[in-house]
Structure formats: C-alpha cells, structure tokens
C-alpha positions as CSV (number, residue, x, y, z in Angstrom):
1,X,21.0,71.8,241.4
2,X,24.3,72.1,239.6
3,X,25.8,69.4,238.1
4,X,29.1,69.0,236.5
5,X,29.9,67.7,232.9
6,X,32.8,66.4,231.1
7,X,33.1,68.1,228.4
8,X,33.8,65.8,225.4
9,X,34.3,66.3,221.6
10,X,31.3,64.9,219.6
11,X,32.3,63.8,216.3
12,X,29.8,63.9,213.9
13,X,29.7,61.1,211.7
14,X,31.1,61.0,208.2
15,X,27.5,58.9,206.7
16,X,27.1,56.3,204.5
17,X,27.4,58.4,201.1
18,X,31.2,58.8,202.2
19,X,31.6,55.0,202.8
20,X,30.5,54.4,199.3
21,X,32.5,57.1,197.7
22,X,35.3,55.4,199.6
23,X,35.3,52.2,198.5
24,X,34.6,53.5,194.9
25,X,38.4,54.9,195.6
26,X,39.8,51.9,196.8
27,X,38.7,49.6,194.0
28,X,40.0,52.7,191.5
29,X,43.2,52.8,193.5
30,X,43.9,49.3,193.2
31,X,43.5,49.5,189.7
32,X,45.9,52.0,189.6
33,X,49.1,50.9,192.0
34,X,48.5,47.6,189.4
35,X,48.4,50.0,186.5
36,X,51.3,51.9,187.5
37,X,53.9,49.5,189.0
38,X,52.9,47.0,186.6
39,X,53.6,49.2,183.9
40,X,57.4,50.1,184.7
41,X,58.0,46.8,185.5
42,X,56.7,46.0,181.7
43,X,58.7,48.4,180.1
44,X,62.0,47.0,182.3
45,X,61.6,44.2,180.0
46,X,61.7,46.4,177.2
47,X,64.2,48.8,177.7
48,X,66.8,50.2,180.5
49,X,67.2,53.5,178.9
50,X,66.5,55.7,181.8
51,X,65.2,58.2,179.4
52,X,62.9,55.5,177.5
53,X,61.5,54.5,181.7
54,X,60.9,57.9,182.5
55,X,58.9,58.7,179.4
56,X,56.1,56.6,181.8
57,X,56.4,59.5,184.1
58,X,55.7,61.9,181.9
59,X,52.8,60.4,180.4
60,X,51.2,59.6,183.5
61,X,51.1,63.4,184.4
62,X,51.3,65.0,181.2
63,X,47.3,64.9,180.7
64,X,47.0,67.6,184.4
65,X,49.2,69.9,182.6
66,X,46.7,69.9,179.3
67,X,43.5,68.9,180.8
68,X,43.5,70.1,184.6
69,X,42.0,73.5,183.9
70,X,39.1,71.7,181.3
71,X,38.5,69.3,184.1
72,X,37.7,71.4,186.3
73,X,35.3,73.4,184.7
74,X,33.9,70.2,183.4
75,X,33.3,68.6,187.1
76,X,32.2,73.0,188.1
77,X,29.1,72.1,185.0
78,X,28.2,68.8,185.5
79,X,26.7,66.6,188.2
80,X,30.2,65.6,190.1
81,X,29.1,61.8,190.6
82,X,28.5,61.4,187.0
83,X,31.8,62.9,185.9
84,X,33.5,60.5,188.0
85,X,31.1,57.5,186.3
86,X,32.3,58.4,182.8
87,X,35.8,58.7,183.8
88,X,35.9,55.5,185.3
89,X,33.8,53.7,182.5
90,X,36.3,55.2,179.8
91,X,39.2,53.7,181.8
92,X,37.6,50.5,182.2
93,X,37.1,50.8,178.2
94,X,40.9,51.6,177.8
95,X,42.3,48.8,180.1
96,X,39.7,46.4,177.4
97,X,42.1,47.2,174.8
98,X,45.4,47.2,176.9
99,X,44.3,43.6,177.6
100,X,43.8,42.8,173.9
101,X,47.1,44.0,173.0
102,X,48.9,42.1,175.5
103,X,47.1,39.1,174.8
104,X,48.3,39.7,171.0
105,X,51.8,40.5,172.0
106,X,51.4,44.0,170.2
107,X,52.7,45.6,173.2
108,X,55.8,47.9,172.8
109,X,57.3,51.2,174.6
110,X,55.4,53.6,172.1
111,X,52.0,51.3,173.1
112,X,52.7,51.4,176.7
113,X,53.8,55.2,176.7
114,X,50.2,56.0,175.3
115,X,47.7,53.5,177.2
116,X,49.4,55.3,180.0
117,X,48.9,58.5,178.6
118,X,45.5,57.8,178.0
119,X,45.2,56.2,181.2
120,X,46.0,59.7,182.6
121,X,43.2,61.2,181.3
122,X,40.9,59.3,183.1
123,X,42.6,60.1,185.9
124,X,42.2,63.8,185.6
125,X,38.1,63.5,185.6
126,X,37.7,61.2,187.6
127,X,40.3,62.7,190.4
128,X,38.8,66.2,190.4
129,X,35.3,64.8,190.7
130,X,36.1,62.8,193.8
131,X,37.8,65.5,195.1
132,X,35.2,68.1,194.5
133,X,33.0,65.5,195.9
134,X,34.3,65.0,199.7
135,X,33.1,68.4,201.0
136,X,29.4,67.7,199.9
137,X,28.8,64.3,201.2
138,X,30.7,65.4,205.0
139,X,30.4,67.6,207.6
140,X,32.7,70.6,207.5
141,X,34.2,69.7,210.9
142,X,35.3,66.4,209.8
143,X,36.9,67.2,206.5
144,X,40.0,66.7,207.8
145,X,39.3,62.6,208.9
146,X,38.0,62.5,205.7
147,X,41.0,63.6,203.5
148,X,43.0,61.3,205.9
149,X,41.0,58.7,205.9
150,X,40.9,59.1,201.6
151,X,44.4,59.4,201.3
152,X,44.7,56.3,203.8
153,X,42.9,54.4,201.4
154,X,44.1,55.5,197.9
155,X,47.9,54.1,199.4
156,X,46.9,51.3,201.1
157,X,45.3,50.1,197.5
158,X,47.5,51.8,195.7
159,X,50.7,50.8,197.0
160,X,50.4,47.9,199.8
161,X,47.9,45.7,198.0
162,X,47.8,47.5,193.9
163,X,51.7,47.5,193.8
164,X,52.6,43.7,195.2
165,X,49.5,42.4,192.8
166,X,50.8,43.8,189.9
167,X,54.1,41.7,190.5
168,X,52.4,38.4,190.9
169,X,49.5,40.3,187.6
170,X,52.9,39.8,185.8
171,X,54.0,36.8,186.7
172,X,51.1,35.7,185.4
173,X,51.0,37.1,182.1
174,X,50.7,41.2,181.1
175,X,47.4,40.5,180.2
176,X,46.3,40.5,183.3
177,X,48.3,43.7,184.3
178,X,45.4,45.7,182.2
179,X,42.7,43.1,182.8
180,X,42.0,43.1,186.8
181,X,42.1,46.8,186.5
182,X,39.4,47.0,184.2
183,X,37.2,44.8,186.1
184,X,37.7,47.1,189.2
185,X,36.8,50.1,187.3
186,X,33.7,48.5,186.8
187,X,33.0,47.6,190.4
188,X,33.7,50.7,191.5
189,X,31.0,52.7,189.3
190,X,28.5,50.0,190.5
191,X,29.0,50.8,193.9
192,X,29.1,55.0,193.6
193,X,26.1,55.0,191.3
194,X,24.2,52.6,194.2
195,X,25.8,54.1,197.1
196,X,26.3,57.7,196.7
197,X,23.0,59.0,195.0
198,X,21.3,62.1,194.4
199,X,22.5,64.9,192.0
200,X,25.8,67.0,192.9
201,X,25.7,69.4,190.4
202,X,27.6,72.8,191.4
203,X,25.5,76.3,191.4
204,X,24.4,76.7,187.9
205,X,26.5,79.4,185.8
206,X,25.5,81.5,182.8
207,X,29.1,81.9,181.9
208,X,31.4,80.4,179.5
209,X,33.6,77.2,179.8
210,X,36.6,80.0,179.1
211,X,35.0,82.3,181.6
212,X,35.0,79.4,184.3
213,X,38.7,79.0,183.0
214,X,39.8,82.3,183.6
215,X,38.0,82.7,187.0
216,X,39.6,79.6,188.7
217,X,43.2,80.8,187.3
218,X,42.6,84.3,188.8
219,X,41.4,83.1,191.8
220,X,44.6,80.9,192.7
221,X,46.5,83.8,191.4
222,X,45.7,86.1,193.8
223,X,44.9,84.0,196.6
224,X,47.7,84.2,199.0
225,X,47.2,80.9,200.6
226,X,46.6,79.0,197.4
227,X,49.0,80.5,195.1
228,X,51.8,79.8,197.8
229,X,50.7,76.1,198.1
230,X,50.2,75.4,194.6
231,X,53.8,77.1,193.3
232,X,55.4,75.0,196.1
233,X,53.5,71.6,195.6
234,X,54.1,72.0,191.7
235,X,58.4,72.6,192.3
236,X,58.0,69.8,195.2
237,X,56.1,67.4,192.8
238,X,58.4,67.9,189.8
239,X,61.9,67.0,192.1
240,X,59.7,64.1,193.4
241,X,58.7,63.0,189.8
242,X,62.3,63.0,188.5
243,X,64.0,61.3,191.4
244,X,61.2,58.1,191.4
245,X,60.7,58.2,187.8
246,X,63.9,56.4,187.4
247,X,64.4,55.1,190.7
248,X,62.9,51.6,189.8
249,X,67.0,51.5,188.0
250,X,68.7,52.3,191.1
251,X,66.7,49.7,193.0
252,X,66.0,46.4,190.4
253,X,67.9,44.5,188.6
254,X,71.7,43.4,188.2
255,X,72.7,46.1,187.0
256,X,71.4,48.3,189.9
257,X,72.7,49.2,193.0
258,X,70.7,47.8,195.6
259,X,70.0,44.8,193.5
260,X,66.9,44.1,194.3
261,X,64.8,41.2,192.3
262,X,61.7,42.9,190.1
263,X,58.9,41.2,192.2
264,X,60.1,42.4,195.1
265,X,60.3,46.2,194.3
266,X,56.7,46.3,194.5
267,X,57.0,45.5,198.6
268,X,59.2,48.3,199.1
269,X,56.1,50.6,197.9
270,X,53.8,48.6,200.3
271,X,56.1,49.6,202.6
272,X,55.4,53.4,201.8
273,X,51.5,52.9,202.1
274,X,52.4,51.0,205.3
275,X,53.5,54.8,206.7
276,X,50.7,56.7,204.5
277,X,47.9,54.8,206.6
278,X,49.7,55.6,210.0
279,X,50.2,59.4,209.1
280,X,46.2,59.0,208.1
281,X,45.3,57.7,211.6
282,X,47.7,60.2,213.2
283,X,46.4,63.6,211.5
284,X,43.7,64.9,212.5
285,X,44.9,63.9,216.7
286,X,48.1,65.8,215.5
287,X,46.1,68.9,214.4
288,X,44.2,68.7,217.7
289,X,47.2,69.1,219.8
290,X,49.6,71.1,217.8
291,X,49.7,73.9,215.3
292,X,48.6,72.4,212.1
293,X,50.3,74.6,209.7
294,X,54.0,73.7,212.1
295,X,52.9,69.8,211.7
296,X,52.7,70.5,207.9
297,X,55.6,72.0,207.2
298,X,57.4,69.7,209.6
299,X,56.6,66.9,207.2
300,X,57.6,69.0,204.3
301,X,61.1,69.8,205.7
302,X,61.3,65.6,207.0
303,X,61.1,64.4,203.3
304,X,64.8,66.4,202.5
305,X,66.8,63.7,204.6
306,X,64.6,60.6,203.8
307,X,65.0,61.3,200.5
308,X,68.8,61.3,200.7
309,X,69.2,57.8,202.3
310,X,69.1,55.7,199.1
311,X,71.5,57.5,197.8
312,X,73.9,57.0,201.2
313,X,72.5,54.2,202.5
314,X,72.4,52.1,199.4
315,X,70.5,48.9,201.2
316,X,66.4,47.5,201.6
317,X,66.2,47.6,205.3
318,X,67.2,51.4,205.0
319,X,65.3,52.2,201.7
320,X,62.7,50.8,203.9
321,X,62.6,52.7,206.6
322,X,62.9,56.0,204.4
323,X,60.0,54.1,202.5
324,X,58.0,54.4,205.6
325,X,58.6,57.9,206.7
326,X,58.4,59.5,203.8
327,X,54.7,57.7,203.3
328,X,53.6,58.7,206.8
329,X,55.2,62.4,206.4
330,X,53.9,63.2,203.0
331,X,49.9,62.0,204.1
332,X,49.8,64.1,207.1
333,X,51.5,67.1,205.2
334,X,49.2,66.7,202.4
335,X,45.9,65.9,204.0
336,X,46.1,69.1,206.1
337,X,47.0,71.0,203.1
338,X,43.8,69.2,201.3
339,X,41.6,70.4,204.3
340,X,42.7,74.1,204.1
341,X,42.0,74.3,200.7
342,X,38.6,72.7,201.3
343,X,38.1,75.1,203.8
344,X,39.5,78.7,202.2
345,X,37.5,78.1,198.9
346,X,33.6,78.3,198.3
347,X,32.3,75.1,197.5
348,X,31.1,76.5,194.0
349,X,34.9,77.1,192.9
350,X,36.0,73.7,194.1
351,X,36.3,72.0,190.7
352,X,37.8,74.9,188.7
353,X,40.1,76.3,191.1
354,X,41.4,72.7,192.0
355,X,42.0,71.9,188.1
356,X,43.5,75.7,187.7
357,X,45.8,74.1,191.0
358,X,46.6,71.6,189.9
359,X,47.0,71.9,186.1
360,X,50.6,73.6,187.7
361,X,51.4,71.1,190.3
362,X,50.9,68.0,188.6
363,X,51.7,69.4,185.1
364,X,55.2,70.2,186.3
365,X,55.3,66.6,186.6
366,X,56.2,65.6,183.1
367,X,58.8,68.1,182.8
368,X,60.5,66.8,185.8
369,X,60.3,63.2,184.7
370,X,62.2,63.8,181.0
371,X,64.5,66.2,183.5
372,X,65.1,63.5,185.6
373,X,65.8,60.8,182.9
374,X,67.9,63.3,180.5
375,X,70.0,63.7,184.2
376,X,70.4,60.1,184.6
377,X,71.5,59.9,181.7
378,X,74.3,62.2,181.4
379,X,75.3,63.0,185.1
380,X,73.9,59.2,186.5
381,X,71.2,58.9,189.3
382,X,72.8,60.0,192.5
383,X,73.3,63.3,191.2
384,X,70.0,63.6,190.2
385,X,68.5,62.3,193.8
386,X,70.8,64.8,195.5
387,X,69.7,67.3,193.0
388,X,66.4,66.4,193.3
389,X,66.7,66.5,197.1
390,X,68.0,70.0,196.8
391,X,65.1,71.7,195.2
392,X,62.6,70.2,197.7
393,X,64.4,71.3,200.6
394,X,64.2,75.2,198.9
395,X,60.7,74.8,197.9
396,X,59.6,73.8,201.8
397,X,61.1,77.4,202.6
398,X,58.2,79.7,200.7
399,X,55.1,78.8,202.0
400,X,57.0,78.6,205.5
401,X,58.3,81.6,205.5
402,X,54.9,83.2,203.6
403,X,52.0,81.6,204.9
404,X,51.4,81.9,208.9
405,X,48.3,81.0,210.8
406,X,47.1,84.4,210.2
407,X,47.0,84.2,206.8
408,X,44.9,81.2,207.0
409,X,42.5,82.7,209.1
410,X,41.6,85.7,207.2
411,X,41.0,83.0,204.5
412,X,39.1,81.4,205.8
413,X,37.2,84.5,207.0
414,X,37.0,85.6,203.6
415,X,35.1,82.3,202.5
416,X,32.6,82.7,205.0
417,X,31.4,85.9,203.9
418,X,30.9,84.4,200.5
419,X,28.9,81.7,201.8
C-alpha cells in the first residue's frame, strides 16, 4: 500500500541547558542596559563635554582591544561555564564597590570612566564564554534560532527593560544604578551553575597560551570568510561607536536638538530592542525562504539611511521609527553572521578565534568613540553622524562584493573535514 506524506520540517528542540544559559543572559543583560544607560545619564550631570561623555565609550570597549585575544584562549583552556561564573562573580564584586562610592558621593568622571572600564572586563570573559557556549548545549541545525533567540534576549533586557530601569535606578538614587546590577549578577550565576551543568572544557592543548594566541590570529587571517567579516564588523562598529557615543547630546537636554527630557531617552532605546526582538522572531523564517547571505547584507546596506534620519529628521516619532529599524535590521544581519561563524569554525577554535575577531571589531571601538567626541567637538555632531554614516555605507560594500554563497560553502566544507 502506498501512502502519502506531508512532508514537514522537524525542529529539534533547543533543551533545557539552553533555557538556563538564557536566562543567565537576561539577568546579565539587564544589568548591563542599567549599567550602561545609567552611566551616561550620570556623567550628564557631570559634564556636557562631548569629549568628557564619549570617554564612556571608549572605556566600555577598550578592554576587547587589550583582552579579546587573552580571553579567548582563556575560555579555549578552561571549562567555558566556569569562565563565565568568575566573570560574572567579579562584576557583581565591582558593582559592590560602585554602590559604596555612590552611596559616599565619591563618584566623579575619572571614577565613573574606570568602574566602566573595569566593568568591561567582565564583559569580555564572560561574553566569549557564552558565546563559545551556544554550539555545545544545541543542535547544529538550530544554531541559528538560538543566536536569534540570544540576541532577542540580550536587547529586550538590555534595552526595553535595562535601559527604562536605569532612569527610574536614578531617580532613585545612583546607588542603585550599581546596586540592582550586582544583585543580578548574582542570580544569574545561581541559575547557570544549577541549570547548565556538566564540564565544557574545549579539547585539551599541550601548547602555549601565546601559541593558542597566534593560531586564532592566523586562522582569521587567512580565512576568507572570517577575515572579510571581522575587518567589516570592526570599520562598521567603530562609525557606530562614534555616532551613539555622543548621541545622548543631540537627543537630551535643553541644549539639544530634539530636546528630549533625560528619563525619557532611555524609551527611545526600548524602542530599538522593540525591533531587535522582531528581527529575532523573523530570522531564521527569512533564511528559510531567501538567500541568507542577500538578507544579511540587505540589513547591512538598511542601517545607511536609518542612521541619517536624526540628523534630517530631527523629531522622537522619527528617531523612533529609525530606532526600530535599525534594532530589527542589525539582529537579523548579525545573528546570521553569528551562525556562519559558528558553522565555518571547529568547535575547538571557538574561543580563540572569536577573541582574535573580536579583539579588532570591538577594539576599534574605543578609537571611534574619542574619534567621535574630538569630531563633535570641533566640526559639531551632524557632521559626525553623516560622517559616520558614510563609512558604514563603504564598509557594507567588501564583504558584498567578496564573500558569495560559494565562499561560504567551501567553508563550511572545510570544517567538516576537520571534524
């Protein structure tokens, strides 16, 4: 007898280990969009020298541009869970003493520039170990759900709830800017070391730490589909950095241009996590349909014009709606970038090759945030947003016009055989 079947896709599920590790990065991301608006929104009461605000920016990213190559060979020779535990216990330790200097009104730009500096470093462990993390607590085909539904969360907490909380943490006292965050910190190691156990230490290696070094720097060297992404994400990132390191002065206060009260700002950024979570959902049915490297740099090229409406539409209900785009545009573009590198690089070479990655596209960062404020300064903030605009749109064109499908493939290929 012959019988007919519909075929249908059966998604394997993503497990309870991932659920944990997910919530661990909510409660951390909270932490942070409180950490991280809250902080500018300090230092507004401290200074409007646009050079002074976007020394913030630098710190925040400084430590990936020092530390991203030693973190990843840190999270490539230890267990991965534990590295994240440390990190988070030693942020939770720093955000102690951030809350003790606020509370004795010791608090001043140099103080603020270095809890966030220090902040940062946390960030860097903690950040590569989660990363490094996702593809051994999945299944490969879901990787891409996954990263979505990770980013999803990380702006959700980060931006829509972190963000509008720090407003109403300051309102309250900057004591409890540093405070909450601590207490979350705490939470979330409770609920990794309960929820995601076993050991996830990476293949053992004879070699060096400056061996290890050296290997993930060659191997995103030469990789064509790495090397493309990671000179593009770090140009990309450093434009971005210098245009929203100051762009809390365009936005807040009287003497800004949109005018918009400090309490408020923070609902703006909701509004950018509001479009982060739809371009999570939307993903990995996009990728399904169409050409997932076209959808990628689709999102890439989209970010030139949102970013230019502030600048010509000077007015909340159209920062908004570039707010919105530009959140659901940058998640889809960057959890499909995520999954490819997930899927082009053996699982061993995860931590090293992402801190080797990343060590240039976030350590750009810094430089683009004392760029952007030394700009501001001298030239005044819409040159630097069209500037800043500029360079993003020319960055979009190399891995467009480098990296094809092809190239992807014979990546991934390439990993296989490894394997």
């Amino acid at each position: 007898m012959t019988t007919t079947a519909t075929h249908q896709t059966v998604l394997e599920p993503l497990g309870p280990r991932f659920t944990a590790l997910l919530t661990t990065t909510g409660l951390a991301n909270l932490g942070d969009g409180i950490v991280q608006m809250g902080a500018p929104l300090v230092a507004l009461t401290l200074t409007r020298s646009p050079g002074q605000i976007s020394l913030l920016a630098a710190a925040t990213w400084l430590p990936w541009l020092l530390l991203g190559l030693v973190g990843g060979v840190v999270v490539d020779r230890t267990d991965r869970r534990s590295a994240q535990v440390v990190a988070l216990l030693a942020r939770a330790a720093l955000l102690a003493a951030g809350t003790w200097a606020a509370l004795a009104d010791a608090l001043t730009m140099p103080v603020l520039v270095g809890l966030v500096l220090l902040y940062g470093i946390t960030e860097v462990f903690a950040d590569l170990a989660q990363t490094s993390l996702v593809p051994d607590l999945v299944p490969r085909s879901r990787l891409q759900a996954a990263n979505g539904r990770v980013l999803a969360v990380q702006q959700v907490c980060n931006a829509f709830v972190g963000s509008p909380l720090a407003g109403a943490m300051l309102a309250l006292g900057t004591g409890w800017v540093f405070g909450v965050p601590a207490a979350m910190a705490v939470v979330a190691v409770v609920v990794l070391v309960r929820g995601v156990r076993g050991g996830y230490r990476p293949q053992r290696t004879t070699t060096r730490p400056a061996a290890d070094v050296r290997e993930g720097v060659r191997y995103v060297a030469h990789h064509p589909v790495l090397r493309t992404f990671v000179v593009t994400g770090g140009v990309m990132n450093m434009a971005s950095t210098a245009y929203f390191a100051v762009f809390v002065l365009w936005v807040v206060g009287d003497g800004s241009r949109v005018g918009m009260r400090a309490e408020h700002f923070p609902l703006l950024t909701a509004v950018l996590a509001v479009g982060a979570v739809a371009g999570s959902l939307l993903t990995e049915r996009l990728v399904r349909t169409l050409p997932e490297l076209a959808v990628m740099y689709a999102c890439w090229f989209a970010c030139v014009p949102l970013m230019l409406v502030p600048v010509l539409f000077p007015t909340i209900p159209a920062l908004s709606v570039a707010m919105f785009f530009l959140g659901l545009t940058n998640t889809v573009g960057n959890t499909i970038s995520q999954s490819l590198r997930q899927r082009i690089v053996p699982r061993a070479l995860l931590g090293r090759t992402s801190g080797a990655g990343r060590t240039l596209a976030y350590g750009l960062m810094p430089l683009g945030a004392v760029v952007g404020g030394l700009v501001a300064e001298h030239a005044g903030l819409p040159t630097l947003f069209v500037g800043a605009t500029v360079v993003t749109g020319l960055a979009t064109l190399y891995p467009a016009l480098t990296v094809s499908r092809r190239t992807v493939e014979v990546a991934e290929r390439a990993n296989t055989d490894l394997a």
